[in-house]
C-alpha positions in Angstrom: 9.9 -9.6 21.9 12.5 -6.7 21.4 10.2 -3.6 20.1 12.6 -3.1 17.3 12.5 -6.8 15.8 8.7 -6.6 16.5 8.6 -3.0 13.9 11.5 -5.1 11.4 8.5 -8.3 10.9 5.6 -6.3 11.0 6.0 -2.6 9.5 9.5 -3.6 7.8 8.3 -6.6 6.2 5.3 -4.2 4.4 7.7 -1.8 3.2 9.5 -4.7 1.7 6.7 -5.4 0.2 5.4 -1.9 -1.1 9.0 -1.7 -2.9 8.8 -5.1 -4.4 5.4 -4.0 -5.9 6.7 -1.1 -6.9 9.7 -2.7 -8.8 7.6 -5.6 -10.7 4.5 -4.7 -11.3 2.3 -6.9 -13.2 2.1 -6.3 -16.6 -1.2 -8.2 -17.4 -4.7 -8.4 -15.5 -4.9 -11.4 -13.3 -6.3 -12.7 -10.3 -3.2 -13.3 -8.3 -0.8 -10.3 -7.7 -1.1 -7.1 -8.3 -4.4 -4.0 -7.0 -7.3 -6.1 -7.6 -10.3 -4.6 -6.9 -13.9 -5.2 -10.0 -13.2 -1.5 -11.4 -9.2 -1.8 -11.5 -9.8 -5.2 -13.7 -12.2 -3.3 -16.4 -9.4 -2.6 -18.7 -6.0 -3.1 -19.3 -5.7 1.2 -19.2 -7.0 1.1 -15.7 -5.5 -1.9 -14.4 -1.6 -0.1 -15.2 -3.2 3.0 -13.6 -4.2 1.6 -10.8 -1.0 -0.7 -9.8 1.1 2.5 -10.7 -1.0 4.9 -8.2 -1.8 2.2 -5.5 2.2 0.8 -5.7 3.4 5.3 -5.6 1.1 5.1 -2.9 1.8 2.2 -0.9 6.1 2.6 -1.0 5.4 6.1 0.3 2.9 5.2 3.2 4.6 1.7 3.9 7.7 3.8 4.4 6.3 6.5 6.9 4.8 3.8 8.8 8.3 2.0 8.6 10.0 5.2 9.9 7.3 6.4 12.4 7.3 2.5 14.0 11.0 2.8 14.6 11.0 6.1 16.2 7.6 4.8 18.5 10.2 1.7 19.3 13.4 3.6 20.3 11.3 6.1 22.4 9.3 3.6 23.8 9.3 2.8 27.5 6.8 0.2 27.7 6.7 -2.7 25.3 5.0 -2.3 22.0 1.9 -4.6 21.1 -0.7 -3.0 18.8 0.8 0.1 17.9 3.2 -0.8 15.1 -0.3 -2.9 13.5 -2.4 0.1 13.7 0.1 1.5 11.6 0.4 -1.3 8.9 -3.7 -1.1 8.6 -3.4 2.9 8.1 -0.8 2.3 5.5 -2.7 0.3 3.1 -6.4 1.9 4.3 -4.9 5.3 3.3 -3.3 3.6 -0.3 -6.4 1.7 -1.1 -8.4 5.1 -0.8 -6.0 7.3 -2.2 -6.1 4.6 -5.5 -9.9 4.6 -5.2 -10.4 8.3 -5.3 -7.6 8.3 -8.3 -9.5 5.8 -10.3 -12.8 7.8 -9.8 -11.4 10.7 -10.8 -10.0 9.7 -13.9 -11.9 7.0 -14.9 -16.0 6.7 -15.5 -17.9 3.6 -14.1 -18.1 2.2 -17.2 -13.9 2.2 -18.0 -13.4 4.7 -20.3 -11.0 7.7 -19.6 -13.3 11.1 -18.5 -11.9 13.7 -20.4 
Protein backbone atom coordinates (compact mmCIF):
# COMPACT_ATOMS: atom_id res chain seq x y z
CA UNK A 1 0.00 0.00 0.00
CA UNK A 2 1.32 3.60 -0.84
CA UNK A 3 2.76 4.89 2.66
CA UNK A 4 0.80 8.13 2.15
CA UNK A 5 -2.77 6.47 1.62
CA UNK A 6 -1.80 4.09 4.48
CA UNK A 7 -1.14 7.66 6.97
CA UNK A 8 -4.68 9.34 5.01
CA UNK A 9 -6.90 5.88 6.56
CA UNK A 10 -5.21 5.40 9.60
CA UNK A 11 -3.75 8.83 11.24
CA UNK A 12 -6.10 11.02 8.79
CA UNK A 13 -9.18 9.27 9.48
CA UNK A 14 -8.43 10.06 13.58
CA UNK A 15 -8.00 13.58 13.00
CA UNK A 16 -11.21 13.57 11.21
CA UNK A 17 -12.48 12.32 13.92
CA UNK A 18 -10.82 14.48 16.77
CA UNK A 19 -12.41 17.63 14.68
CA UNK A 20 -15.79 16.11 14.41
CA UNK A 21 -15.76 15.64 18.18
CA UNK A 22 -14.66 18.79 18.61
CA UNK A 23 -17.38 20.49 16.46
CA UNK A 24 -20.56 18.46 18.01
CA UNK A 25 -20.02 17.60 21.21
CA UNK A 26 -22.63 15.95 23.00
CA UNK A 27 -24.68 18.05 24.95
CA UNK A 28 -26.24 15.42 27.36
CA UNK A 29 -24.63 12.23 29.25
CA UNK A 30 -25.10 9.10 27.44
CA UNK A 31 -23.71 5.92 26.74
CA UNK A 32 -22.98 6.17 23.11
CA UNK A 33 -20.68 9.17 21.87
CA UNK A 34 -18.92 11.34 23.59
CA UNK A 35 -15.57 10.78 26.72
CA UNK A 36 -17.13 8.12 28.68
CA UNK A 37 -15.27 7.01 31.33
CA UNK A 38 -17.56 6.22 35.44
CA UNK A 39 -16.01 9.69 36.87
CA UNK A 40 -16.77 11.84 33.54
CA UNK A 41 -20.66 10.46 33.76
CA UNK A 42 -21.02 11.71 37.67
CA UNK A 43 -22.45 14.95 36.62
CA UNK A 44 -23.57 16.91 33.90
CA UNK A 45 -20.58 19.75 35.13
CA UNK A 46 -18.04 17.06 34.64
CA UNK A 47 -19.29 15.39 31.79
CA UNK A 48 -19.10 19.12 29.54
CA UNK A 49 -15.63 19.36 31.17
CA UNK A 50 -14.43 16.46 30.24
CA UNK A 51 -15.64 16.28 26.38
CA UNK A 52 -14.30 19.95 26.21
CA UNK A 53 -10.59 18.93 27.63
CA UNK A 54 -10.49 15.37 26.16
CA UNK A 55 -11.99 16.87 22.45
CA UNK A 56 -8.90 20.34 22.99
CA UNK A 57 -6.89 17.46 23.53
CA UNK A 58 -7.51 14.94 21.07
CA UNK A 59 -7.76 17.71 17.74
CA UNK A 60 -4.35 18.91 18.95
CA UNK A 61 -2.63 15.33 19.36
CA UNK A 62 -4.70 13.72 16.40
CA UNK A 63 -3.25 16.52 14.43
CA UNK A 64 0.58 16.17 15.39
CA UNK A 65 0.25 12.62 14.82
CA UNK A 66 -1.50 13.47 11.37
CA UNK A 67 1.50 15.82 10.54
CA UNK A 68 4.36 13.68 12.01
CA UNK A 69 2.87 10.38 9.97
CA UNK A 70 3.06 12.37 6.79
CA UNK A 71 6.54 13.67 7.18
CA UNK A 72 7.58 9.69 8.45
CA UNK A 73 5.78 8.72 4.82
CA UNK A 74 7.47 11.26 2.48
CA UNK A 75 10.96 10.50 4.12
CA UNK A 76 10.39 7.05 4.29
CA UNK A 77 12.60 4.60 2.29
CA UNK A 78 11.20 1.45 3.33
CA UNK A 79 7.52 0.79 3.52
CA UNK A 80 5.57 1.85 6.56
CA UNK A 81 3.61 -0.92 8.65
CA UNK A 82 3.27 -0.10 12.38
CA UNK A 83 4.71 3.14 12.66
CA UNK A 84 1.75 5.42 11.60
CA UNK A 85 -0.46 2.95 14.45
CA UNK A 86 2.02 3.57 17.23
CA UNK A 87 1.10 6.96 16.61
CA UNK A 88 -2.71 6.79 16.62
CA UNK A 89 -2.39 4.84 20.15
CA UNK A 90 -0.02 7.79 21.50
CA UNK A 91 -2.56 10.21 20.31
CA UNK A 92 -5.46 9.10 22.32
CA UNK A 93 -3.09 7.42 25.34
CA UNK A 94 -1.66 10.92 25.75
CA UNK A 95 -5.60 12.65 25.52
CA UNK A 96 -7.16 10.18 27.75
CA UNK A 97 -4.41 10.97 30.42
CA UNK A 98 -4.19 14.49 29.88
CA UNK A 99 -8.41 14.46 30.48
CA UNK A 100 -7.79 12.15 33.48
CA UNK A 101 -5.25 14.37 35.23
CA UNK A 102 -7.73 17.44 34.27
CA UNK A 103 -10.70 15.83 35.90
CA UNK A 104 -8.62 15.04 39.05
CA UNK A 105 -7.50 18.17 39.38
CA UNK A 106 -10.53 19.97 39.31
CA UNK A 107 -12.83 17.67 40.36
CA UNK A 108 -13.10 15.47 43.87
CA UNK A 109 -14.06 11.77 43.68
CA UNK A 110 -17.24 12.33 44.75
CA UNK A 111 -18.24 15.12 41.67
CA UNK A 112 -18.20 18.24 43.17
CA UNK A 113 -15.89 21.11 42.02
CA UNK A 114 -12.51 21.40 44.50
CA UNK A 115 -12.24 24.82 45.11
Amino acid sequence: MNPVTYVLTTNGLLFLLSIIFWKFPPKKINKIYGYRTFKAMLNEDIWSFANSTFNKNFLIYAGISFLAALILASISVQELTWQPMILVMLSLLVSVIKTEKSLSDNFTEEGDRKK
